[in-house]
C-alpha positions in Angstrom: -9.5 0.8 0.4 -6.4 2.6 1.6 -3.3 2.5 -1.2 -0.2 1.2 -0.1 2.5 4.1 0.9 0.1 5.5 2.2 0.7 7.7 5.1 -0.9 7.6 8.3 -1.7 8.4 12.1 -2.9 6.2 14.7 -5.4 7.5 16.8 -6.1 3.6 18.7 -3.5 2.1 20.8 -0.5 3.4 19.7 -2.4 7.0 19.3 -0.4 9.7 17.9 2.6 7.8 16.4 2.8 7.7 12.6 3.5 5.5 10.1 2.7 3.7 6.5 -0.2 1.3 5.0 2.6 -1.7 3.3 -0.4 -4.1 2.1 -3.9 -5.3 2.8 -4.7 -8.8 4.0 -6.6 -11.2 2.5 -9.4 -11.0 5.3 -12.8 -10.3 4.2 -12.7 -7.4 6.6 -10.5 -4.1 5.7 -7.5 -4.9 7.5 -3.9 -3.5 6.6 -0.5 -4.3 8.0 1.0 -1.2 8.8 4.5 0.0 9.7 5.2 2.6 12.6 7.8 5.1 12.4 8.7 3.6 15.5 9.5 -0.1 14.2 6.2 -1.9 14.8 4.5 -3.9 12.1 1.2 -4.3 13.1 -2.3 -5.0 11.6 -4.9 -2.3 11.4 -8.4 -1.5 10.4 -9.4 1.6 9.6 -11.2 3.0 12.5 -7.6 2.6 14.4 -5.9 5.1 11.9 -6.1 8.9 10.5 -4.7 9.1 7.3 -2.2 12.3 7.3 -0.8 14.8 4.3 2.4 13.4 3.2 
């Protein structure tokens, strides 16, 4: 499980742009809405993410 805040880089579809974990879902599967630095909430699993220093 990835903590909330937490900061992160995509490496799937929107590779290389960064951005924050804000919550996991309620799925049985370890999904995450995330928000780019760009604007873009989006949901997430972890294989589509790097998480970076702060």
């Amino acid at each position: 499980m990835v903590e909330s805040g937490t900061r992160i880089e995509m490496t799937k579809g929107y590779k290389g742009v960064r951005g924050a974990i804000q919550e996991e879902t309620d799925s049985s599967f370890p999904l995450y809405v995330v928000k780019l630095d760009n604007g873009i909430h989006m949901v997430a699993g972890p294989t589509a993410f790097e998480v970076v220093d702060q």
